[in-house]
N, C-alpha and C positions, 0 to 999 in steps of 0.2 A: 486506375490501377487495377488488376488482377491477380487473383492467389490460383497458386501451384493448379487448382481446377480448371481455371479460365474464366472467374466469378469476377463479377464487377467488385468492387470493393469501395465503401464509402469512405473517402480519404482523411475528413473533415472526423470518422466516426474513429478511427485510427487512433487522433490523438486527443480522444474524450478522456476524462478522469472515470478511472477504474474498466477501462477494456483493456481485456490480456488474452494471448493464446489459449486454446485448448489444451496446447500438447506443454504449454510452460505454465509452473503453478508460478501466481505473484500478484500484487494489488493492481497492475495495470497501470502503474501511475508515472511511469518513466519517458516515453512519449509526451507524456501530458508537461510534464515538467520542463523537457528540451523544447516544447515551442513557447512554452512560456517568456523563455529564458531567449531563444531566439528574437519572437515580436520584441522583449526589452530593448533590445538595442540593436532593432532593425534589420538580424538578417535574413536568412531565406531556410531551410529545407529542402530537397531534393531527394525523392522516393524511385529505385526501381528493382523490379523483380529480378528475384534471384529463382536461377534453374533449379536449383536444390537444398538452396540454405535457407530460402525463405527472402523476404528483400533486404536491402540495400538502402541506409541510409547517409547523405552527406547534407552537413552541417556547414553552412557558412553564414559569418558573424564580420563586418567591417571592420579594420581596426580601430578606426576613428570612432566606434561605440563603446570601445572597452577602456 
């Protein structure tokens, strides 16, 4: 994945406990929480860069998990 620079970006580092934006004050733990919550019951994540809002997250969750 790559930010607005054209920087590599480590994906895995993304959704660590306590990483957050520079330009958003917050504990960083929101991310951390939605793969949590995804691995429980099997689904996936899907990341892609956005031109100007920053990226793009989609969440999919089985129904057969819930």
């Amino acid at each position: 994945m790559l930010d607005a620079d054209c920087q590599q970006i480590d994906v895995e580092q993304l959704f660590s406990l306590g990483v957050s934006s520079k330009a958003e004050k917050g504990h960083g733990i929101g991310l951390h929480l939605v793969k949590e919550i995804v691995e429980r019951y099997q689904g996936s994540i899907e990341a892609e860069n956005g031109t100007q809002n920053g990226a793009q997250f989609a969440v999919f969750i089985p129904k057969e998990g819930i």
